[in-house]
PARO-358413 format. One line per 5 residues: their letters; for each residue x, y, z of C-alpha. Coordinates in Angstrom, 1 decimal. Example, Ala and Ser with C-alpha at 12.3 -4.5 7.8 and 13.67 -1.06 7.14 Angstrom:
// residues 2
as> 12.3/-4.5/7.8  13.7/-1.1/7.1 .
This chain:
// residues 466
xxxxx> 41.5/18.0/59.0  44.8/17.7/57.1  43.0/16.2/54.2  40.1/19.1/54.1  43.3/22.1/54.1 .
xxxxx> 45.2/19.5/51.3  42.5/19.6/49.6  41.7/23.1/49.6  45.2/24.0/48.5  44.6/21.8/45.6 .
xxxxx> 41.5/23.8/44.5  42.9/27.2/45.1  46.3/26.2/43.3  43.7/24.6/40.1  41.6/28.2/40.5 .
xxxxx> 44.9/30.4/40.2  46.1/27.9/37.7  42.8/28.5/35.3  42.6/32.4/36.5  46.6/32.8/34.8 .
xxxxx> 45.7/30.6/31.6  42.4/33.0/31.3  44.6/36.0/31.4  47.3/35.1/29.4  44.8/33.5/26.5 .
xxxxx> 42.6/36.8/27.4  46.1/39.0/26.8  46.7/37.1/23.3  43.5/37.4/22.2  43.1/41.0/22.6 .
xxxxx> 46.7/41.8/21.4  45.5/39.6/17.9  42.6/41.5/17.5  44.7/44.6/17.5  46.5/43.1/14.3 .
xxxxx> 46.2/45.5/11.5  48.8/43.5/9.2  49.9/40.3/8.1  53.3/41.1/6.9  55.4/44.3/7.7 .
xxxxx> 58.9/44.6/5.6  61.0/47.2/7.2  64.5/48.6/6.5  64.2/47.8/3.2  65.4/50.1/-0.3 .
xxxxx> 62.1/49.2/-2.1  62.6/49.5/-6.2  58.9/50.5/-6.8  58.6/50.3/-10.8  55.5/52.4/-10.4 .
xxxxx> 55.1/55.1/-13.0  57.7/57.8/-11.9  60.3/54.5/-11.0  60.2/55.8/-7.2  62.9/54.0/-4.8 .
xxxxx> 62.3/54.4/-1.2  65.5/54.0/1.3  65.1/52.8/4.5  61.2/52.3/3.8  58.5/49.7/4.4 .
xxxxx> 56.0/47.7/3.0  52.7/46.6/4.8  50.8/43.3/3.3  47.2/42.0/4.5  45.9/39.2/3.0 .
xxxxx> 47.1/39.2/-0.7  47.7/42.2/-1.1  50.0/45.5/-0.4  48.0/47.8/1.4  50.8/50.3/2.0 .
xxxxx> 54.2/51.6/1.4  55.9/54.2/3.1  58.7/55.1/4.9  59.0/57.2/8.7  57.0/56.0/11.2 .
xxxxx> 54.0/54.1/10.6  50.9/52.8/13.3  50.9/49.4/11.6  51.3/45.9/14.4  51.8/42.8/11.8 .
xxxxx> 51.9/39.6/12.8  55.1/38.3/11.0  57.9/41.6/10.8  60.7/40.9/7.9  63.6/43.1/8.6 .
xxxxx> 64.9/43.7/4.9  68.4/45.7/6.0  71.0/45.3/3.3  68.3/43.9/0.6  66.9/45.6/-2.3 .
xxxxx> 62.9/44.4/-2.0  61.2/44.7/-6.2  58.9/43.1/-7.9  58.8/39.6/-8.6  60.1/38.9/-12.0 .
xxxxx> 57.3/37.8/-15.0  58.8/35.7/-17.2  56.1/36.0/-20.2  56.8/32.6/-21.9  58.3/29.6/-21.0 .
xxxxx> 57.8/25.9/-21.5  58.3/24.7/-17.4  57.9/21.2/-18.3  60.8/20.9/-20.1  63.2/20.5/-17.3 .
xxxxx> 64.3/17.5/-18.1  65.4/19.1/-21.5  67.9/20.7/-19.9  71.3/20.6/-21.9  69.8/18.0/-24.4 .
xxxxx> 71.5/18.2/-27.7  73.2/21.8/-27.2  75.3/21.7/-30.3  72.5/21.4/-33.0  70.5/24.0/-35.0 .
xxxxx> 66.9/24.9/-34.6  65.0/22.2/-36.9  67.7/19.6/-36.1  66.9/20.2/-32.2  62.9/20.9/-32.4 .
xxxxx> 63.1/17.5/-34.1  64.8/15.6/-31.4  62.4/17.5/-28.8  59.5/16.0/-30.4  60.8/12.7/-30.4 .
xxxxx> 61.7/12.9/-27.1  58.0/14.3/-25.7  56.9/11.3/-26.8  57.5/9.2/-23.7  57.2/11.9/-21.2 .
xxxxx> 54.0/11.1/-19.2  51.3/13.1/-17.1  53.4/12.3/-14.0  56.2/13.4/-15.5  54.7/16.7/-16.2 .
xxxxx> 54.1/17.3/-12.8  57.5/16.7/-11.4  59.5/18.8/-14.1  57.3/21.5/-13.1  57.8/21.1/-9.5 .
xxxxx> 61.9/21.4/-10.8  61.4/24.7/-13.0  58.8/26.3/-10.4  61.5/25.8/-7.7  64.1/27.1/-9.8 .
xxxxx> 61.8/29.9/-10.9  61.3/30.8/-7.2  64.7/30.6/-6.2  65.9/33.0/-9.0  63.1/35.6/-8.4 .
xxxxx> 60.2/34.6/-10.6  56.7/34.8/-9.4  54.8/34.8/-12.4  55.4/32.6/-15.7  53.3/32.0/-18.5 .
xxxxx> 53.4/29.0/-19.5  52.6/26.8/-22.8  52.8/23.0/-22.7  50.6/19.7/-22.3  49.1/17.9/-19.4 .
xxxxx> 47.9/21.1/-18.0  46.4/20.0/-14.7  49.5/18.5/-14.1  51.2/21.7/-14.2  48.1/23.1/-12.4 .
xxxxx> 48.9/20.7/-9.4  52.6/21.9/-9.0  51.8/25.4/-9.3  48.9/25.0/-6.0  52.2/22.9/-4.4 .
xxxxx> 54.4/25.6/-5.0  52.1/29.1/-4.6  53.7/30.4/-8.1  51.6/32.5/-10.0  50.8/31.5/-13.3 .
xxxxx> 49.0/31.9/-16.9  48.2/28.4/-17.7  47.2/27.8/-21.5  43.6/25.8/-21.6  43.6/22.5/-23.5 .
xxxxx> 41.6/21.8/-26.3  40.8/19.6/-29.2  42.9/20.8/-32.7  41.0/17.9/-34.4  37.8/19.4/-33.4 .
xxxxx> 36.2/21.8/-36.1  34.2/23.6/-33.7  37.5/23.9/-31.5  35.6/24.2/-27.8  37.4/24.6/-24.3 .
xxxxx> 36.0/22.2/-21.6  34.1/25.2/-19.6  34.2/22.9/-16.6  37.7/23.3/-17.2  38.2/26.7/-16.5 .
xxxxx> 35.0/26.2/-13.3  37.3/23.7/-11.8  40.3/25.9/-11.1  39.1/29.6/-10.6  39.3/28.6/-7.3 .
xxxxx> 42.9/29.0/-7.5  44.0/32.7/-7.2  47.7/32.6/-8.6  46.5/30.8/-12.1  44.8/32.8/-14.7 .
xxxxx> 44.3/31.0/-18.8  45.4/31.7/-22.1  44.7/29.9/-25.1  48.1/29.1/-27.6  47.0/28.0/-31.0 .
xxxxx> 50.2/26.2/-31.8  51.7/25.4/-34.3  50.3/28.3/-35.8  50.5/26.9/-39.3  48.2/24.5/-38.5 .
xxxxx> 44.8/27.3/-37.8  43.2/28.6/-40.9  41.4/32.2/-40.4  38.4/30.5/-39.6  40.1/28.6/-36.8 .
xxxxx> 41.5/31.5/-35.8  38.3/33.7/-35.7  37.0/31.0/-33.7  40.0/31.1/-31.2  38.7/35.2/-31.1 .
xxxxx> 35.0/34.1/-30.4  36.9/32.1/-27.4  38.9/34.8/-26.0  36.6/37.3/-26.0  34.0/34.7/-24.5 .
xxxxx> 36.0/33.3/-21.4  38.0/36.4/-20.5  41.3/34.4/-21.6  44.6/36.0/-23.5  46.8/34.6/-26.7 .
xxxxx> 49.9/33.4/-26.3  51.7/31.7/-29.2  55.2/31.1/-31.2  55.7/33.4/-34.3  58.3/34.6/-36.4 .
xxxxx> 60.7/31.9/-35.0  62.9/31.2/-38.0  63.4/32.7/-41.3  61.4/30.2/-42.6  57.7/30.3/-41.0 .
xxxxx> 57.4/33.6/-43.3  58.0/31.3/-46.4  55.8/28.6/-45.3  52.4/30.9/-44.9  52.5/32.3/-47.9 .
xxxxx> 53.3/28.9/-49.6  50.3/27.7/-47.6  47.9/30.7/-47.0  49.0/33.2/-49.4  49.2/35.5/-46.6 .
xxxxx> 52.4/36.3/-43.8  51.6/35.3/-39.8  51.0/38.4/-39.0  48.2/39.5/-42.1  46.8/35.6/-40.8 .
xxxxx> 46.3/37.1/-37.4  45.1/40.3/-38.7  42.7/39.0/-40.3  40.9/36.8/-38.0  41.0/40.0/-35.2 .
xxxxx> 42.8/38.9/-32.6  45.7/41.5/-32.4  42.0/43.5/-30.6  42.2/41.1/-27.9  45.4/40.7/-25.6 .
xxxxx> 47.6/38.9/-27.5  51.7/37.6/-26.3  53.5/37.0/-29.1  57.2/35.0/-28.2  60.4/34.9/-29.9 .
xxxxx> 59.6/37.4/-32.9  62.9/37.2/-34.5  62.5/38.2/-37.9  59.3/40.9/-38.2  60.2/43.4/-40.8 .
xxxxx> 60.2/47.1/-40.0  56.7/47.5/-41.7  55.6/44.7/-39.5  56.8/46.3/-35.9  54.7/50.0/-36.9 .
xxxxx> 52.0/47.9/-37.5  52.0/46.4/-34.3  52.6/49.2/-32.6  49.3/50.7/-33.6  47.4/47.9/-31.0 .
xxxxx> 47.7/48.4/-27.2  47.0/44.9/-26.8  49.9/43.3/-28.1  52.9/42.0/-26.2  56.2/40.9/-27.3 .
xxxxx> 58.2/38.2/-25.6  61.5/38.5/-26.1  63.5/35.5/-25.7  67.2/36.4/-26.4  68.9/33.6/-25.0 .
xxxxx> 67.3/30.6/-26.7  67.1/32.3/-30.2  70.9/33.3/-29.8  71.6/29.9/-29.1  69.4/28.3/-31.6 .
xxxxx> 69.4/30.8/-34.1  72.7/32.7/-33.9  69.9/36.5/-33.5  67.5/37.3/-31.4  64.4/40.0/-32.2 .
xxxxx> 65.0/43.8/-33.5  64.3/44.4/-29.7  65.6/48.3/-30.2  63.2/49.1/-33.0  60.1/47.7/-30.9 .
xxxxx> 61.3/49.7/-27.7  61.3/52.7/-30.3  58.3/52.2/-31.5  56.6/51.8/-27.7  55.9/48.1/-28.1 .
xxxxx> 54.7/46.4/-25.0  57.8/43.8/-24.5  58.4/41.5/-21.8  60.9/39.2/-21.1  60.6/35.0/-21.3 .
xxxxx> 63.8/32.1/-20.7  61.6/29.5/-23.1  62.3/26.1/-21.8  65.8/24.9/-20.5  66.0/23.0/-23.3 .
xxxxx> 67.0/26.2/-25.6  67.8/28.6/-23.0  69.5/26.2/-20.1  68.0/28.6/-17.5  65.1/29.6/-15.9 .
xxxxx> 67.3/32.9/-14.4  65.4/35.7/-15.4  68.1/37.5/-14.0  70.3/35.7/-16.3  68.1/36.5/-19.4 .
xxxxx> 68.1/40.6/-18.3  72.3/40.5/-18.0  72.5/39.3/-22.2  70.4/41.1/-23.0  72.3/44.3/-21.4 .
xxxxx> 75.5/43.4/-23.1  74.1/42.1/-26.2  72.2/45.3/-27.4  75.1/46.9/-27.0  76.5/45.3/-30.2 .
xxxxx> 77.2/47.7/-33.3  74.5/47.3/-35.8  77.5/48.6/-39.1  80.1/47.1/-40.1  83.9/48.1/-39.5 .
xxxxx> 85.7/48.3/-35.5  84.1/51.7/-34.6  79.7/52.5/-34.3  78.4/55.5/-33.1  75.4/53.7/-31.1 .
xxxxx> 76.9/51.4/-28.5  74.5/52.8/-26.2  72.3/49.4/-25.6  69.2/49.0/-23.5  69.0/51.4/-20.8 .
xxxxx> 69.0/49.2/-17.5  65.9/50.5/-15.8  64.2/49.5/-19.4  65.3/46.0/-18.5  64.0/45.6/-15.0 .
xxxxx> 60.8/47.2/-16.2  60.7/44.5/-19.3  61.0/42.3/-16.8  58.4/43.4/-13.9  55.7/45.4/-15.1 .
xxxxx> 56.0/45.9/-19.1  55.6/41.5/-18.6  52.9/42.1/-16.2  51.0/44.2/-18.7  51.7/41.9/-21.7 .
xxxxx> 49.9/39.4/-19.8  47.2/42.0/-19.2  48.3/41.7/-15.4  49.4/45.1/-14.7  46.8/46.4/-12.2 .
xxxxx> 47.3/43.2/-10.1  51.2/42.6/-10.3  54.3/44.1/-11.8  55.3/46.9/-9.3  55.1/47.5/-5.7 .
xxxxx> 52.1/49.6/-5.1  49.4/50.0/-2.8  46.4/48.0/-3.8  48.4/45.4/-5.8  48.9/41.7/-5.1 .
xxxxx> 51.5/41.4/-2.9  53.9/39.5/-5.0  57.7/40.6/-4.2  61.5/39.7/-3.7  64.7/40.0/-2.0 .
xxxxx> 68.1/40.8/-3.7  70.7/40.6/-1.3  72.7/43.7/-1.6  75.4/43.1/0.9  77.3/40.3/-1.1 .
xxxxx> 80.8/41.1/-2.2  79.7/41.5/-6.0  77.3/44.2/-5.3  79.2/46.1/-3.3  79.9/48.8/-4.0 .
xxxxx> 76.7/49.7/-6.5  76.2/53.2/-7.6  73.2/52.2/-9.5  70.8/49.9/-8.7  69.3/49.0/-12.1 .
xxxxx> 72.6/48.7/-13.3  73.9/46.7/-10.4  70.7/44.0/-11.1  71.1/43.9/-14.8  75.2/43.6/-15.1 .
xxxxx> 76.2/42.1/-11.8  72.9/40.1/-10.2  72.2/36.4/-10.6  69.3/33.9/-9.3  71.4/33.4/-6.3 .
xxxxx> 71.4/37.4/-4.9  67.5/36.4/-4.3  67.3/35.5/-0.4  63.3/35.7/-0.4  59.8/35.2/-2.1 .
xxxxx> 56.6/36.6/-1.0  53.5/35.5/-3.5  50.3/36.5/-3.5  50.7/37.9/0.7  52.1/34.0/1.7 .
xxxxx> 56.0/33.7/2.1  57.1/31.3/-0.4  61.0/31.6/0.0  62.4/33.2/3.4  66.5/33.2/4.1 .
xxxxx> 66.8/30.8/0.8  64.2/28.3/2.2  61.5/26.9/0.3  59.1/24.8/3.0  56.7/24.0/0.6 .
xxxxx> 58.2/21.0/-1.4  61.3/18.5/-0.9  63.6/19.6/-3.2  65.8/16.7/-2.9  62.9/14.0/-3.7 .
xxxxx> 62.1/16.2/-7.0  65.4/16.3/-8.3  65.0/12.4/-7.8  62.1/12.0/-10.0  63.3/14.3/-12.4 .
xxxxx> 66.7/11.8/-12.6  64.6/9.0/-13.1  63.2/11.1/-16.2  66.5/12.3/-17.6  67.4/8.5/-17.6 .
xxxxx> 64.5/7.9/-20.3  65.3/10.6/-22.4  69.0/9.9/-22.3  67.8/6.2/-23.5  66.5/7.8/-26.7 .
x> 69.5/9.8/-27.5 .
């Protein structure tokens, strides 16, 4: 008798301990299904660079999938899965930083006190022992850094590309990736599997970089067009870099860079053209006349190299598309973007006549900057209706600045407060493409430590060739 009622407290206690798992599983289920978001930001002042350069106090953001599928502010019906409470922070755009060499993070510092051909020289030398491995690992270092300092988006121009390929799918940057192919070979042909292979991958679009450029005839060139226009890809390539490149064409071609490029067509197709130093006026209205060209300016690395960076007010002037890139570390020491935007503030400020006194000291209006650097680089890279500003529709690729530290506060402008007084380090978080990449400073995705190992054991081979 005592073991039929044990017994029959055993079963009722297993039935009432199924009938509460039921309802609790029953409970989640139901309250997932009545998800309508993957990611609500709320308290946040969101700097929208759309076209009227709306910010939004005290608003939020809504994110399914990868993209941004509202922003508002007031009261909203949304239930998100994952809520980011964004009180104190200014939430932008991610940063586009239209050309850099990420590779090169070993390069960091290397031979600082030389001039241009003295250190492209030594660079050369240098890249000759740096392996596919390698690759991958200095990329993991510049991605991070990238990441940590707001970037999002970076196009990129170096070797061992499915090295690079790899970090960026370990990371979740977004990237424009240039496509390898043969210099050697006269009919100059991508590997279409190539391209097959990795359009899986949602953050990586391609270019193709014809570099050096001295080295394509027109009829290279015009086949680089025949390219582009065949496999949807954009240009990206080094020109006007030093004072003598001009010199060298002629001698060589009998035309300039830019009549080379003419010729062959390919200022039709979207085009990035980095550094730009030396064009002439005539030069710049010619460009202006085609949509599809991009400047990259570069101030850091041609000041350093160079001792001048590009006529940047003229090509603002005359409504070129310009964007903003670091180069590699090697010439610019930093990936910051932020960095990049706070020279180039105080530097176009600097009297253009001679004597103490210059009526224009007026500079680079701040919001200019922030849009070089968000959606004018976005639409160089022909990338504007996916990224670039914080819009409904667009891929949900975004940061935090945290306005609460000591040297923002107070800000009575805040274009001005990110151009003169932010750096990397204001950025608390990342979201790419609708994942979290950075939260409170954190980066889950990779071990930072171990990758600033490897990159050591890198920097000791270079340093052996010094």
């Amino acid at each position: 008798m005592l073991k039929k009622e044990h017994r029959r407290k055993i079963i009722t206690f297993v039935l009432f301990a199924v009938l509460i798992v039921g309802i609790f599983y029953f409970r989640y289920d139901i309250a997932k299904r009545d998800y309508n978001a993957d990611i609500l930001i709320k308290n946040a002042t969101i700097l929208t660079l759309n076209e009227h350069s709306e910010i939004i106090y005290n608003g939020w953001i809504v994110i399914q999938g990868e993209k941004i599928i509202e922003v508002g502010k007031g009261k909203h019906d949304y239930k998100s899965k994952k809520i980011v409470d964004a009180k104190g922070k200014v939430v932008m755009p991610g940063l586009v930083n239209t050309h850099a060499h990420v590779a090169m993070a070993p390069f960091r510092g290397v031979d600082d006190g030389l001039n241009f051909s003295q250190w492209i020289s030594n660079i050369n030398k240098y890249e000759q022992v740096v392996t596919e491995e390698d690759v991958y690992w200095s990329s993991l270092l510049g991605e991070v850094e990238m990441i940590r300092s707001g970037t999002t988006t970076y196009n990129d121009m170096y070797f061992y590309t499915e090295n690079i390929i790899q970090s960026i799918e370990k990371t979740g940057i977004r990237a424009v990736i240039d496509v390898p192919f043969d210099l050697e070979n006269s009919d100059l042909k991508i590997e279409e599997d190539f391209l097959l292979k990795y359009d899986r991958i949602s953050t990586v679009t391609f270019s193709i970089a014809p570099n050096p450029l001295i080295e394509f005839s027109e009829e290279k060139l015009k086949k680089i067009k025949k390219i582009v226009d065949e496999n949807n890809l954009i240009v990206h390539l080094h020109i006007a870099e030093d004072w003598s490149e001009r010199n060298r064409f002629v001698e060589r071609y009998n035309r300039t860079p830019i009549e080379m490029l003419s010729d062959s067509g390919l200022f039709n197709s979207k085009i990035v053209l980095a550094h730009s130093v030396n064009f002439t006026d005539d030069e710049i209205d010619y460009l202006s006349e085609y949509k599809d060209v991009g400047i990259s300016f570069n101030p850091k690395s041609n000041y350093k190299l160079l001792g001048y960076t590009a006529p940047i007010k003229r090509m603002i002037e005359k409504k070129l598309t310009i964007g903003i890139g670091t180069d590699g570390v090697g010439s610019s020491n930093s990936l910051d973007m932020f960095d990049q935007m706070n020279f180039i503030a105080f530097v176009s400020k600097g009297c253009q006549e001679e004597g103490s006194f210059c009526d224009d000291q007026s500079g680079i209006d701040p919001e200019k900057i922030i849009r070089m650097a968000t959606i004018d680089g976005a639409e160089s890279l022909g990338l504007e209706n996916e990224i670039g500003s914080i819009e409904e529709g667009k891929k949900a690729d975004l940061i935090f600045v945290d306005f609460s530290r000591i040297g923002l506060t107070p800000s009575y402008n805040i274009y001005s407060s990110l151009v003169y007084n932010t750096d990397g380090s204001d950025v608390t978080d990342s979201i790419i493409n609708g994942k979290i990449i950075m939260e409170n400073k954190k980066i889950s995705r990779v071990d930072e430590i171990y990758i600033v190992k490897k990159v050591g054991d890198i920097f000791e081979k270079i340093k052996n060739l010094q």
